[in-house]
Backbone as CSV, one residue per row, in Angstrom:
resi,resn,N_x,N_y,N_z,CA_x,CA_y,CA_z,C_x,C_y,C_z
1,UNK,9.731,-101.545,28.324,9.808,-100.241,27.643,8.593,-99.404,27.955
2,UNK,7.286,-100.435,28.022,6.087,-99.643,28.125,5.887,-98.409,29.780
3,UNK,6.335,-99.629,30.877,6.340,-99.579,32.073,7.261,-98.399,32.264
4,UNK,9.064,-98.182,31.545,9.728,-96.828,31.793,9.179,-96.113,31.399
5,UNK,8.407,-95.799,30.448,8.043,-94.535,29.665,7.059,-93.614,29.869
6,UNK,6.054,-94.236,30.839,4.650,-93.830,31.215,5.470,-92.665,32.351
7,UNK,6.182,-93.015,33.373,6.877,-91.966,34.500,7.551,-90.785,33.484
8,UNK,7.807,-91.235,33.039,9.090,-89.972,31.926,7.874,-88.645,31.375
9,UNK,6.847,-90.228,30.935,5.978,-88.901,29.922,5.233,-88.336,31.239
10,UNK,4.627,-88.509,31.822,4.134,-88.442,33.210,4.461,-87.043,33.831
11,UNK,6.293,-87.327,33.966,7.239,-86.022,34.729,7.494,-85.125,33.575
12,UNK,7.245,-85.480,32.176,7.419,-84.143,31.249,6.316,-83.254,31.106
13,UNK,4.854,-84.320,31.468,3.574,-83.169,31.345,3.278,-82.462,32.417
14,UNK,3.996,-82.782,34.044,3.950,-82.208,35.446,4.941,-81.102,35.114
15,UNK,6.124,-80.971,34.138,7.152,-80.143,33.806,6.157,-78.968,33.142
16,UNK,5.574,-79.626,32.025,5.082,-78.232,31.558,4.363,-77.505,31.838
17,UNK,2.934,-78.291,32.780,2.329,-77.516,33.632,3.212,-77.054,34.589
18,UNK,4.095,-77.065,35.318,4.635,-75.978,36.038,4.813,-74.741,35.547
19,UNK,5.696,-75.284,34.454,6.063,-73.938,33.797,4.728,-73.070,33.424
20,UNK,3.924,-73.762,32.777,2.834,-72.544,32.540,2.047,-71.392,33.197
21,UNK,2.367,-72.776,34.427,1.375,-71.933,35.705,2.641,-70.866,36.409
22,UNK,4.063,-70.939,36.363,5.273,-69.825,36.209,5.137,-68.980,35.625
23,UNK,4.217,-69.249,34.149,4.372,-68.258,33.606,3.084,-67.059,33.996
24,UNK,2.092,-67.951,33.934,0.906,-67.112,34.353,1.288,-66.045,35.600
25,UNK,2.086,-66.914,36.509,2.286,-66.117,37.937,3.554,-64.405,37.354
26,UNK,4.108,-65.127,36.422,5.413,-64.050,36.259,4.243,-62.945,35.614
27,UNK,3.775,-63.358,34.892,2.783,-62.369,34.254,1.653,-61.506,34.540
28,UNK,1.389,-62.169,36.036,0.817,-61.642,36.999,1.292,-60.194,37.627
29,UNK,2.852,-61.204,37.908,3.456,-59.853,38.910,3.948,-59.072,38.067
30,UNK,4.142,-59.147,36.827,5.062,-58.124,36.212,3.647,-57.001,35.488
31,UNK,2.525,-57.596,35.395,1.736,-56.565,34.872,1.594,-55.019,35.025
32,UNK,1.401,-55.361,36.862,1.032,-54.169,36.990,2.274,-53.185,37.259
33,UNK,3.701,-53.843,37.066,4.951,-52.775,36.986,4.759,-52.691,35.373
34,UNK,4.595,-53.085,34.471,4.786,-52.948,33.174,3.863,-51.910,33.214
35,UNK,2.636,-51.728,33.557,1.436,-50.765,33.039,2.163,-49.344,33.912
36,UNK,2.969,-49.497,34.974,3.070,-48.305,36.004,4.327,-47.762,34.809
37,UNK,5.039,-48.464,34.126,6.066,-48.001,32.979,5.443,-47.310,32.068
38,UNK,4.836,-48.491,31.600,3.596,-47.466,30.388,3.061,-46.164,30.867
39,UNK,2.488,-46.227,31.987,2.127,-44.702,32.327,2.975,-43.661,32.436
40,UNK,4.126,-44.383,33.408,5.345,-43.130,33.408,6.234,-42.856,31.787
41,UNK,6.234,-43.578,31.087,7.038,-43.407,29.600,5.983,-42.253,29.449
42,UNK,4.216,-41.991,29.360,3.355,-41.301,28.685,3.628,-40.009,29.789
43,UNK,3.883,-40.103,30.535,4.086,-38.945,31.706,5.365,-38.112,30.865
44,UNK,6.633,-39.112,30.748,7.689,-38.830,30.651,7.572,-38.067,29.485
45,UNK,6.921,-38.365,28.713,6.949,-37.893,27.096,6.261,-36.285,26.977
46,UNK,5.263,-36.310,27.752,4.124,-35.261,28.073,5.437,-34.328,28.611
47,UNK,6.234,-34.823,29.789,6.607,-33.639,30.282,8.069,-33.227,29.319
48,UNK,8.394,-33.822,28.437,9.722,-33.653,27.806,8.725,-32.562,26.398
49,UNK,7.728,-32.750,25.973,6.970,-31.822,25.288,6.565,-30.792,26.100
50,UNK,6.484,-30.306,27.141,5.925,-29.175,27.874,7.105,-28.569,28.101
51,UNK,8.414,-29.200,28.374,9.691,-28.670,28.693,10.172,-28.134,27.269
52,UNK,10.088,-28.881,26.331,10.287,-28.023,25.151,9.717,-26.866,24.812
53,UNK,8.513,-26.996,24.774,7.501,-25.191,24.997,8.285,-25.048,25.799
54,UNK,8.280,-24.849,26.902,9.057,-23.579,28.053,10.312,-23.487,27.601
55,UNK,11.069,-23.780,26.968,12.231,-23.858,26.481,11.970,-22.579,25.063
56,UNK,11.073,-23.077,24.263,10.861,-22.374,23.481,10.187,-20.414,23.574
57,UNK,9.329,-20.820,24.657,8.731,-19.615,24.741,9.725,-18.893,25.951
58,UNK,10.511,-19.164,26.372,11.777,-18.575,27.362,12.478,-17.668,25.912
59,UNK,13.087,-18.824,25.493,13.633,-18.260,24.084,13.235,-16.785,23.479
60,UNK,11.487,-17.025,23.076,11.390,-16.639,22.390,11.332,-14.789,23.516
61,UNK,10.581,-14.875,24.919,10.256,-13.733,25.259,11.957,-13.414,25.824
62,UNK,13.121,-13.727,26.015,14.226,-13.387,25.544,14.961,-12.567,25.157
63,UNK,14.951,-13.003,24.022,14.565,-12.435,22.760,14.092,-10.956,22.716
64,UNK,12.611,-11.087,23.274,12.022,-9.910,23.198,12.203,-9.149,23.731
65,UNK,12.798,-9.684,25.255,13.530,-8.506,25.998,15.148,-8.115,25.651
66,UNK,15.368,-8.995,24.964,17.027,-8.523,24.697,16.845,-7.094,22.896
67,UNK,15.704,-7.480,22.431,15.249,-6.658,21.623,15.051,-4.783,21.633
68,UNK,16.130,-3.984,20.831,16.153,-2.668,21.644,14.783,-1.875,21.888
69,UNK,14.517,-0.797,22.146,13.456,-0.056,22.920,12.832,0.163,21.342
70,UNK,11.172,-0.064,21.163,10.694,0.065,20.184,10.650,1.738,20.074
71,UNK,10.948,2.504,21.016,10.892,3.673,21.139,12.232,4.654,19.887
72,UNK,13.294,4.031,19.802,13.882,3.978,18.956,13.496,3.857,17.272
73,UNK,12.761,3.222,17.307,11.905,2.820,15.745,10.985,4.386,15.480
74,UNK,10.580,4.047,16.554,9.426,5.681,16.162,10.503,6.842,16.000
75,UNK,11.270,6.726,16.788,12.615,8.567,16.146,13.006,8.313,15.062
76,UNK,13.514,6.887,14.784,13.981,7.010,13.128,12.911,7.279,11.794
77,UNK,11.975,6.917,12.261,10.950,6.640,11.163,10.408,8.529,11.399
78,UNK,10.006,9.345,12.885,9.734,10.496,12.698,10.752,11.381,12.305
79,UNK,12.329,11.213,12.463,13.280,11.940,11.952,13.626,11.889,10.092
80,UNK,13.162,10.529,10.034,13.007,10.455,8.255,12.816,10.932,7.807
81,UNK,11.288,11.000,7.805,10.065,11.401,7.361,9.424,12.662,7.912
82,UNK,10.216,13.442,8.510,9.614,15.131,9.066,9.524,15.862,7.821
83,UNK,8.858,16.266,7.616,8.174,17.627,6.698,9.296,19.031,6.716
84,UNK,9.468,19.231,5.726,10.225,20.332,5.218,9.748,21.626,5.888
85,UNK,10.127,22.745,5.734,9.370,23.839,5.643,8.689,24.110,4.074
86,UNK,7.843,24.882,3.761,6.917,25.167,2.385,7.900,25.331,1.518
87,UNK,8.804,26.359,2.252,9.922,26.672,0.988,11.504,26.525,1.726
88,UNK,11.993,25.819,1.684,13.115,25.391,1.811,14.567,26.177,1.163
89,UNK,15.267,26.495,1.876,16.491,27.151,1.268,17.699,25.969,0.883
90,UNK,17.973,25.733,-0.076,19.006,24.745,-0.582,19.878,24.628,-1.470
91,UNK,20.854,24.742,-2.183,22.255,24.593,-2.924,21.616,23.253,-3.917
92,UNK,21.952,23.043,-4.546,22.079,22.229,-5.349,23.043,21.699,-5.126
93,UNK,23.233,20.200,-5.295,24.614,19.391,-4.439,25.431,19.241,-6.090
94,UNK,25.025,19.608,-7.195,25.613,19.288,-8.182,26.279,21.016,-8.564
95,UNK,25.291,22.133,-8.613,26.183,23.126,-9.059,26.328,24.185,-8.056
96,UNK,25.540,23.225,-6.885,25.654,24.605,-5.935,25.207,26.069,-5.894
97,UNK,24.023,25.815,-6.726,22.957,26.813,-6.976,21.878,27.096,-5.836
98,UNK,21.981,27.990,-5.281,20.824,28.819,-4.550,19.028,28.040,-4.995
99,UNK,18.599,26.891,-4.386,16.884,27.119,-4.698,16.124,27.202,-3.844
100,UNK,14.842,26.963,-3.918,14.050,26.555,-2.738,13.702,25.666,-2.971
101,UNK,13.084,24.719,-2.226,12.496,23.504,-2.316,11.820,22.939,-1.220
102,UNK,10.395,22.724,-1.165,9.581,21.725,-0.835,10.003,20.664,0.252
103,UNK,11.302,20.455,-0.372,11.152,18.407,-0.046,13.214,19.027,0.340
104,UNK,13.237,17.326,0.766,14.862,17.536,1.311,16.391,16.728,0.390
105,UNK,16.413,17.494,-0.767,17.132,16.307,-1.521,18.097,15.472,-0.483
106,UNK,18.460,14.311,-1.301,19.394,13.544,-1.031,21.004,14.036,-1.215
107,UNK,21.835,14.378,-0.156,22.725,14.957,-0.679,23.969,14.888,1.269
108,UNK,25.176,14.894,0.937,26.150,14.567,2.048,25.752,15.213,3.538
109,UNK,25.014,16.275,3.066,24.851,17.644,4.504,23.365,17.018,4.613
110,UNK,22.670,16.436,4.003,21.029,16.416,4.523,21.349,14.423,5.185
111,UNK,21.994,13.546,4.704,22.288,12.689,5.156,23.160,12.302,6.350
112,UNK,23.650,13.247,6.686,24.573,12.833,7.696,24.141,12.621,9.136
113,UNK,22.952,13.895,9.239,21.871,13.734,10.251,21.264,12.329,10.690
114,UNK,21.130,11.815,9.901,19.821,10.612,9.712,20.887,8.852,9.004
115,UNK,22.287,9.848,9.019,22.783,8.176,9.128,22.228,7.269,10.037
116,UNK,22.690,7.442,11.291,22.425,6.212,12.300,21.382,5.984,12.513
117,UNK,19.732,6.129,11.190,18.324,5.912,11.549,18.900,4.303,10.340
118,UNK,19.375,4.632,9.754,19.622,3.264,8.639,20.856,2.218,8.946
119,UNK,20.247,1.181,8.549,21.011,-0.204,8.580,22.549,0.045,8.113
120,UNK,23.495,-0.793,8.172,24.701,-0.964,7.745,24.372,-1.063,6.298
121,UNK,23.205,-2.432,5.707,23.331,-2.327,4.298,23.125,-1.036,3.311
122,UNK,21.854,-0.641,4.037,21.422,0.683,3.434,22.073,2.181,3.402
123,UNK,22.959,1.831,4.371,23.972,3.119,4.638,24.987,3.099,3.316
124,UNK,25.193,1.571,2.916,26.208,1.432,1.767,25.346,2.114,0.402
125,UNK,24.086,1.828,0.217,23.603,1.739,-0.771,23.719,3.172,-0.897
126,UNK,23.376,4.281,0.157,22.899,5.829,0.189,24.213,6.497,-0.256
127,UNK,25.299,5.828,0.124,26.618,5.795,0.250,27.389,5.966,-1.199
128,UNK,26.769,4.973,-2.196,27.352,5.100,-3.513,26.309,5.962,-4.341
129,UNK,25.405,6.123,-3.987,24.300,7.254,-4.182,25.133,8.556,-4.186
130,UNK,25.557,9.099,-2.634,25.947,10.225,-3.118,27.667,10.309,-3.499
131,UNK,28.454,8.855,-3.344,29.360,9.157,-4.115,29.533,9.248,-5.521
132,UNK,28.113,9.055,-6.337,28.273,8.949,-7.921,27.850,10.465,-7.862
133,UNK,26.735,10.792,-7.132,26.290,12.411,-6.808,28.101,13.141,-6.901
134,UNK,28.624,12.999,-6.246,30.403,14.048,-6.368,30.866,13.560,-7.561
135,UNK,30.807,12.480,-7.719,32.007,12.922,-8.885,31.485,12.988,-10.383
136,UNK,30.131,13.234,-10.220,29.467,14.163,-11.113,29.777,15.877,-11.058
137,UNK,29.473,15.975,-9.932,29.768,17.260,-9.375,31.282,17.683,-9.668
138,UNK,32.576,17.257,-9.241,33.568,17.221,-9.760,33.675,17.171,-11.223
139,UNK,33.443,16.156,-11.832,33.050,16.112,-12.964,32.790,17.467,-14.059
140,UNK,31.643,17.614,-13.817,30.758,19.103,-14.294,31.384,20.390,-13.716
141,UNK,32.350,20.351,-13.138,33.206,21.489,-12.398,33.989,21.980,-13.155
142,UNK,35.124,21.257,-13.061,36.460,20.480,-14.151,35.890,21.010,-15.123
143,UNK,34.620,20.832,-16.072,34.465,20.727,-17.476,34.269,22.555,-17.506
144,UNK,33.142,23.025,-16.808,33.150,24.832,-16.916,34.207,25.078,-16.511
145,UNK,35.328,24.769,-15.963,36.509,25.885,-15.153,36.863,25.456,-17.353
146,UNK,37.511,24.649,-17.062,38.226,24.368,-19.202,37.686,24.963,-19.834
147,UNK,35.935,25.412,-19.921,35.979,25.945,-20.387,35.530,27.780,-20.526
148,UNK,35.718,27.790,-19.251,35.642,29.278,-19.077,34.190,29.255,-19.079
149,UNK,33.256,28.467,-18.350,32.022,28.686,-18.021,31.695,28.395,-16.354
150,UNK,31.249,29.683,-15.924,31.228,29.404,-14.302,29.369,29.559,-13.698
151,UNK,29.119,29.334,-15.036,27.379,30.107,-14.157,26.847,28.762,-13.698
152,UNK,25.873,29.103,-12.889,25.298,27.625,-12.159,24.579,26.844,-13.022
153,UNK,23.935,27.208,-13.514,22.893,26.524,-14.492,23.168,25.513,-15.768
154,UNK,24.779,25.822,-15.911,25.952,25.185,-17.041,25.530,23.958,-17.230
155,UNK,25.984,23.443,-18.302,26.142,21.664,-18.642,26.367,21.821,-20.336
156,UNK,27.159,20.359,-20.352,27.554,20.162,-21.761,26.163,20.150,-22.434
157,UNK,25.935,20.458,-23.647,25.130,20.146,-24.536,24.919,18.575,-24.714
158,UNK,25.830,17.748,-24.486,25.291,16.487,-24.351,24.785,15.898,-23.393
159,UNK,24.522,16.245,-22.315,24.273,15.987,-21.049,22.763,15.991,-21.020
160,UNK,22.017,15.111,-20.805,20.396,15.466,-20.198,20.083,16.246,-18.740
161,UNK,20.525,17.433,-18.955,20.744,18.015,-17.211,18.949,17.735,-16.870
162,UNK,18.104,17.823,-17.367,16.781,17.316,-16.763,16.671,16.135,-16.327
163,UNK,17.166,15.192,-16.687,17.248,14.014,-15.704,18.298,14.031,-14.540
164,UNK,19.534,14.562,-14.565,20.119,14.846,-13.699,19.587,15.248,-12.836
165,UNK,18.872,16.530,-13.108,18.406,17.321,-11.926,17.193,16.843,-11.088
166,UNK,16.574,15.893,-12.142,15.060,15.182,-11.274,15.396,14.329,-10.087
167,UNK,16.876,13.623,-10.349,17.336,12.680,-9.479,17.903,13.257,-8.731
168,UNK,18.543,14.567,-8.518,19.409,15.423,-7.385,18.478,16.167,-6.161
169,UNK,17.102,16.553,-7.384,16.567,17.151,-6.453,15.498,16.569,-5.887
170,UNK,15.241,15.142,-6.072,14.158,14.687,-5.161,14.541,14.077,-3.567
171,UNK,13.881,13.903,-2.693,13.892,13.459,-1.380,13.955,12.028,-1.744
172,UNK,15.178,11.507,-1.803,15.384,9.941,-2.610,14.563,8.908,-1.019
173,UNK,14.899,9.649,0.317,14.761,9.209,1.483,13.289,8.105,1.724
174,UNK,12.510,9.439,1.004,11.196,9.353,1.826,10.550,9.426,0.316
175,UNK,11.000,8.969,-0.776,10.163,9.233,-2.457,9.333,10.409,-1.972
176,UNK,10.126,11.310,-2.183,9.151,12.536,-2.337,9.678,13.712,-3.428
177,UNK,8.537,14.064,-4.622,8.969,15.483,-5.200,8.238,16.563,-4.552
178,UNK,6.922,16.019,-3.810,6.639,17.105,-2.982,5.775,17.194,-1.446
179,UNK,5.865,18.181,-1.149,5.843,18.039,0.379,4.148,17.920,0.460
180,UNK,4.228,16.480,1.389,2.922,16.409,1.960,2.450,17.470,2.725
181,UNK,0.990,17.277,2.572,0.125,18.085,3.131,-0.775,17.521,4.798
182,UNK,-0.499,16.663,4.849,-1.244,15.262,5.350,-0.096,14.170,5.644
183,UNK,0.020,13.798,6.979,0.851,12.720,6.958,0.854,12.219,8.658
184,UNK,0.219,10.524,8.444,-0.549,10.115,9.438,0.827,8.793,9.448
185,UNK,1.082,8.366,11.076,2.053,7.239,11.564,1.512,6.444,12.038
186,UNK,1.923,5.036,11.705,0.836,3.967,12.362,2.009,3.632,14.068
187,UNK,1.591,2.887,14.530,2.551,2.642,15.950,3.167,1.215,15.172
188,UNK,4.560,0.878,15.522,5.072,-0.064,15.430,5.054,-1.215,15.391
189,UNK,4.594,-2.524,14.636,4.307,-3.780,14.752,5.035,-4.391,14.828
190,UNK,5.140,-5.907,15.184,6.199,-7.059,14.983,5.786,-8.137,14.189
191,UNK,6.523,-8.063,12.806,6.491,-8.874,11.446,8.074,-9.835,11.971
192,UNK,8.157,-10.962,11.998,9.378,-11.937,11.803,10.451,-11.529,11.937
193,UNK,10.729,-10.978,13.513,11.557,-10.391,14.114,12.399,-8.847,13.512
194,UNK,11.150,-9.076,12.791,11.271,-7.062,12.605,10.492,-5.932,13.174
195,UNK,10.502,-5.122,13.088,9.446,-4.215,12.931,8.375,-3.047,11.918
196,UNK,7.743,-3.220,11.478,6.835,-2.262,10.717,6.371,-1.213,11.052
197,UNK,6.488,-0.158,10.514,5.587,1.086,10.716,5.207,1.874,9.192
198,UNK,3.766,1.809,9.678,3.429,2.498,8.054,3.141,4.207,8.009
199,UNK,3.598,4.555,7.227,3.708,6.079,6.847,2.237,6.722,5.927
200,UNK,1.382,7.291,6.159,0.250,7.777,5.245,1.032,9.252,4.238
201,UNK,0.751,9.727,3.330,0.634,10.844,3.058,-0.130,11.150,2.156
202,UNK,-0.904,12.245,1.916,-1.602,13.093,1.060,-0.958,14.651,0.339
203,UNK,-1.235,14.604,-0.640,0.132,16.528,-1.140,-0.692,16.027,-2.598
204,UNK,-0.233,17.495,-2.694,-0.706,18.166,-4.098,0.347,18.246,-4.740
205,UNK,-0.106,17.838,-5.959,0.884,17.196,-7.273,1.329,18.765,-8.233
206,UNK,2.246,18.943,-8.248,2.401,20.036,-9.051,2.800,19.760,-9.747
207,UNK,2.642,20.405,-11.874,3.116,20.180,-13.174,4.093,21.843,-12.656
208,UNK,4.516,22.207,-14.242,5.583,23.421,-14.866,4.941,24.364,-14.569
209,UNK,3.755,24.570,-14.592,2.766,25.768,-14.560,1.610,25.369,-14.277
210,UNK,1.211,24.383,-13.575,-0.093,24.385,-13.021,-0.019,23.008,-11.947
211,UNK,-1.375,23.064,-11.387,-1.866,22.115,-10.593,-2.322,20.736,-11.164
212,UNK,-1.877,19.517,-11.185,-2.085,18.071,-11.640,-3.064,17.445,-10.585
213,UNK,-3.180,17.749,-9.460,-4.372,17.357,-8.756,-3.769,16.651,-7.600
214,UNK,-4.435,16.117,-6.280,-4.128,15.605,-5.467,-3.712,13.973,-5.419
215,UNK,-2.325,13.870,-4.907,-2.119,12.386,-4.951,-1.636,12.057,-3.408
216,UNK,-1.307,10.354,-3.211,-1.388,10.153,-2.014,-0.206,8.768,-1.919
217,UNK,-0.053,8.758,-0.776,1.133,7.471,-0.991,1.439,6.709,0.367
218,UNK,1.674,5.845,0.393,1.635,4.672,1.827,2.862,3.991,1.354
219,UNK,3.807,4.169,2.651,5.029,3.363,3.029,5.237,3.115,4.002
220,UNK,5.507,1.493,3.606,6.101,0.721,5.061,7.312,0.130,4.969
221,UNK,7.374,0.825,6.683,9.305,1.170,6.489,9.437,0.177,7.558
222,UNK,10.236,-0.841,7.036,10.426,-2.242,7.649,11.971,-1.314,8.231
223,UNK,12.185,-2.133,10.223,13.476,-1.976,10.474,13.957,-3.147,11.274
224,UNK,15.044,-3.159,11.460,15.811,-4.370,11.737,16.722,-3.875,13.220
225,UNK,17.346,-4.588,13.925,17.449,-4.441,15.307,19.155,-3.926,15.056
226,UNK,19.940,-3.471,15.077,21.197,-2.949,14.977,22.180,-2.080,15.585
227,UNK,22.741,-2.288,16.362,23.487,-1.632,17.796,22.623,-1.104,18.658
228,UNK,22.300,-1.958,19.328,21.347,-1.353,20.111,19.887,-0.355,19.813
229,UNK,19.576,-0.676,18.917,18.924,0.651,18.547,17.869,-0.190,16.914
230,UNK,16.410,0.278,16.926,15.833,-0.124,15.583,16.463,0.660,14.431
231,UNK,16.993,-0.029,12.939,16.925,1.208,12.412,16.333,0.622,10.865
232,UNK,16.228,1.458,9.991,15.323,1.377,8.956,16.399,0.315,7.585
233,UNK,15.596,-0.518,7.302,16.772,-1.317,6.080,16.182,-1.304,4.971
234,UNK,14.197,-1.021,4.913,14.063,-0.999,3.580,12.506,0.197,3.785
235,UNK,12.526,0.796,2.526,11.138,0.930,2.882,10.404,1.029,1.441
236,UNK,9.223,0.452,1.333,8.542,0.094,0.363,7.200,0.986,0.260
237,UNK,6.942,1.896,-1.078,6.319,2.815,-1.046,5.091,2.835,-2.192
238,UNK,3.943,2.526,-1.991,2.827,2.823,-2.775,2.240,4.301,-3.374
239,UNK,2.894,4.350,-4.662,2.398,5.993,-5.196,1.097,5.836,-6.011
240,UNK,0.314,6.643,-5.386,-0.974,6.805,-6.311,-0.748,8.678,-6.765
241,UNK,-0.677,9.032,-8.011,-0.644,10.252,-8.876,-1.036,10.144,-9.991
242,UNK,-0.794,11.643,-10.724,-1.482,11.608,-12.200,-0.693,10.873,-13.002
243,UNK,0.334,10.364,-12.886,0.938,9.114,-13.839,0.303,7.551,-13.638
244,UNK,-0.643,7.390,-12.420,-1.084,6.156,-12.051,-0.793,5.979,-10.608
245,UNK,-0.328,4.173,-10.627,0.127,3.848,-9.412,1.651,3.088,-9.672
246,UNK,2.059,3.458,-8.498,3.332,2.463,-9.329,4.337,2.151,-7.317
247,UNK,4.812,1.275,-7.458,5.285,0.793,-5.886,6.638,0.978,-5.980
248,UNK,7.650,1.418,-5.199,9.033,1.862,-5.539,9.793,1.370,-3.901
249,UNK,10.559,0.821,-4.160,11.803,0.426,-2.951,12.879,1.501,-2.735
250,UNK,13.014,1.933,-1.678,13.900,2.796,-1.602,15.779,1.923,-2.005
251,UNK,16.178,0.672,-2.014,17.404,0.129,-2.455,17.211,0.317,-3.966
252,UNK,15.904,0.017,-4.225,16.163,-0.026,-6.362,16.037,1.974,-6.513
253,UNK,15.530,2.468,-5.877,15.748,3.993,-6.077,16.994,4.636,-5.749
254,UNK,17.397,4.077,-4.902,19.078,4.508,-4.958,19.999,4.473,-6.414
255,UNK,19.377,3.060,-6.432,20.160,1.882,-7.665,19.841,2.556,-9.077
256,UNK,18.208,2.736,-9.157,18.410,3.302,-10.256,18.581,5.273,-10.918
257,UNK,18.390,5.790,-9.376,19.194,7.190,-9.554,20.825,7.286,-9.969
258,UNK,21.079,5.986,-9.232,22.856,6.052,-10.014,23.502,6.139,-11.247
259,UNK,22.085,5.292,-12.240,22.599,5.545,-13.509,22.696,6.725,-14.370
260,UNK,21.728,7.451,-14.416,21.643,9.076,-14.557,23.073,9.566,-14.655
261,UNK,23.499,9.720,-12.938,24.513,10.099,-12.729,26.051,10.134,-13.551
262,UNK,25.947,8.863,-13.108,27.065,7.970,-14.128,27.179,8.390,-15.230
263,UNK,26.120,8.426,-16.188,25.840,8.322,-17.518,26.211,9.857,-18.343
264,UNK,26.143,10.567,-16.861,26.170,12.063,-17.489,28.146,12.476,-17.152
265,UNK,28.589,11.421,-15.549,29.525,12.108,-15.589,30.718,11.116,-16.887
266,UNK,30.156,9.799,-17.293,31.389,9.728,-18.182,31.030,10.733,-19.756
267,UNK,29.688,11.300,-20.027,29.760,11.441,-20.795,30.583,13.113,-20.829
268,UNK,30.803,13.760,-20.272,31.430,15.261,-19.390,32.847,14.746,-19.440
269,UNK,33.681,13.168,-18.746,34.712,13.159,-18.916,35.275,12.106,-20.621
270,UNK,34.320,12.075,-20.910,34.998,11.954,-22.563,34.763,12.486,-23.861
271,UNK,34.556,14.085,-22.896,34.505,15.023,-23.873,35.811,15.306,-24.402
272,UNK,36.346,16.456,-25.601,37.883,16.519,-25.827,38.038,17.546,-25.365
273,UNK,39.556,17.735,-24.820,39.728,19.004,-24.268,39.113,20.389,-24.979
274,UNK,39.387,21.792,-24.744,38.493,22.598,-25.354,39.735,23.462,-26.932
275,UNK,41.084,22.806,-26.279,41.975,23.400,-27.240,42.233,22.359,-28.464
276,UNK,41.825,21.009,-28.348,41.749,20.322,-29.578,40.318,20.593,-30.201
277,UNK,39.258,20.800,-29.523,38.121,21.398,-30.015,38.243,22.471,-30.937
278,UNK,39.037,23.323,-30.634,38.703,24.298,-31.741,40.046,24.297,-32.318
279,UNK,41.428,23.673,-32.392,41.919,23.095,-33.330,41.157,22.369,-34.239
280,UNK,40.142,21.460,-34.145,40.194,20.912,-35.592,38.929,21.554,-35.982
281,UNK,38.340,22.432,-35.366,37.409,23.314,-35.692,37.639,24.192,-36.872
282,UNK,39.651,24.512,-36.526,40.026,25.625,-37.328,40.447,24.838,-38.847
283,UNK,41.136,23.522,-38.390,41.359,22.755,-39.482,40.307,22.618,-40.602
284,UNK,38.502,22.622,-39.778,37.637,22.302,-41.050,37.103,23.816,-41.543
């Protein structure tokens, strides 16, 4: 037993040194392809990150060229915002009264010009603006023809025609009650695939009968890229005057000139006709 066993154990420890020294050799040759992997995986990786930038910045200048002529941005923003003449000849869009004015109300004939400077959304918003503007106007029409009153200046006794009229006759466009004196354009920037341009103005504040003093106001009129062409979707306006300071959006100034409106034309159509009026007039 002693004599078989010594060859066996003998040829199992010549077995494993082979193998080891196999292995050393495999490990030899495979090193330096394993390290030439390692390098190319770090190559590979490097260039699949550099291909992404160029991928990205292709994108992005693209983009910039598929982006319309910034030249466009500056006509809408100078066609906006152009200055009146001192005294302005204008109708009143509610009674169609002869005034002058300063500034350019908001109204179907002063908007139609300067549609295609505004967005699709904002076109809606200007849109129910001056459709609550008519059928006020209608409204207040209807009510003097019934009752045999045709002068311009008319309105029910219940009606606040001073708020009416503050909201008819201001430049809802450009927040203006009066015409700058001063008014400086910055050149066009690029904010998160928009564009910015800021508006300066300086004007003298006028009260009922006198001078309130000089005020000043900064808006930036963000626009958005839309048939070909920049056009204006919001613009956000810093007023400094003798009431303070106060910041106004041209969408919530639409929004909240509407109520006025509204408010005056249901109160005009649920008045009573003028012949039950003075029926029970006669009754008391």
């Amino acid at each position: 037993m002693t004599a078989t066993g010594r060859p066996v154990l003998s040829l199992f420890v010549v077995e494993l040194v082979e193998r080891w020294t196999l292995n050393i050799q495999i490990r030899k040759l495979l090193y330096v392809p394993m390290r030439v992997g390692i390098y190319l995986f770090g190559l590979r990786r490097k260039a699949i990150l550099y291909l992404a930038a160029a991928i990205a910045t292709a994108v992005a200048n693209g983009a910039s060229e598929q982006s319309p002529p910034q030249a466009t941005a500056v006509e809408a923003v100078a066609n906006v915002f152009a200055t009146s003449p001192a005294a302005r000849q204008e109708r009143s869009p509610l009674t169609q009264q002869p005034t002058t004015s300063s500034v350019r109300p908001l109204q179907n004939s002063s908007f139609e010009p300067l549609r295609k400077y505004f967005s699709a959304g904002q076109q809606r918003n200007i849109d129910q603006f001056l459709h609550a503007l008519s059928d006020l106007a209608n409204a207040r029409n209807r009510r003097a023809r019934l009752v045999g009153n045709r002068g311009y200046g008319w309105w029910p006794p219940t009606v606040d025609d001073l708020e009416v009229m503050a909201v008819s006759s201001k430049d809802l466009l450009c927040d203006r009650y009066e015409r700058p004196e001063k008014i400086t354009v910055s050149p066009p920037r690029r904010s998160n695939g928009r564009l910015e341009i800021t508006v300066h103005e300086a004007f003298i504040e006028h009260g009922q009968d006198r001078i309130l003093g000089k005020g000043k106001k900064t808006s930036i009129i963000i626009l958005i890229p839309e048939n070909d062409r920049w056009v204006i979707d919001e613009i956000v306006s810093t007023l400094h005057d003798s009431g303070g300071t106060r910041i106004d959006k041209l969408t919530e100034l639409l929004r909240d000139g509407i109520k006025p409106l509204r408010n005056a034309e249901r109160e005009i159509s649920g008045l009573p006709p003028p012949e039950v009026r003075k029926a029970n007039k006669a009754r008391e």
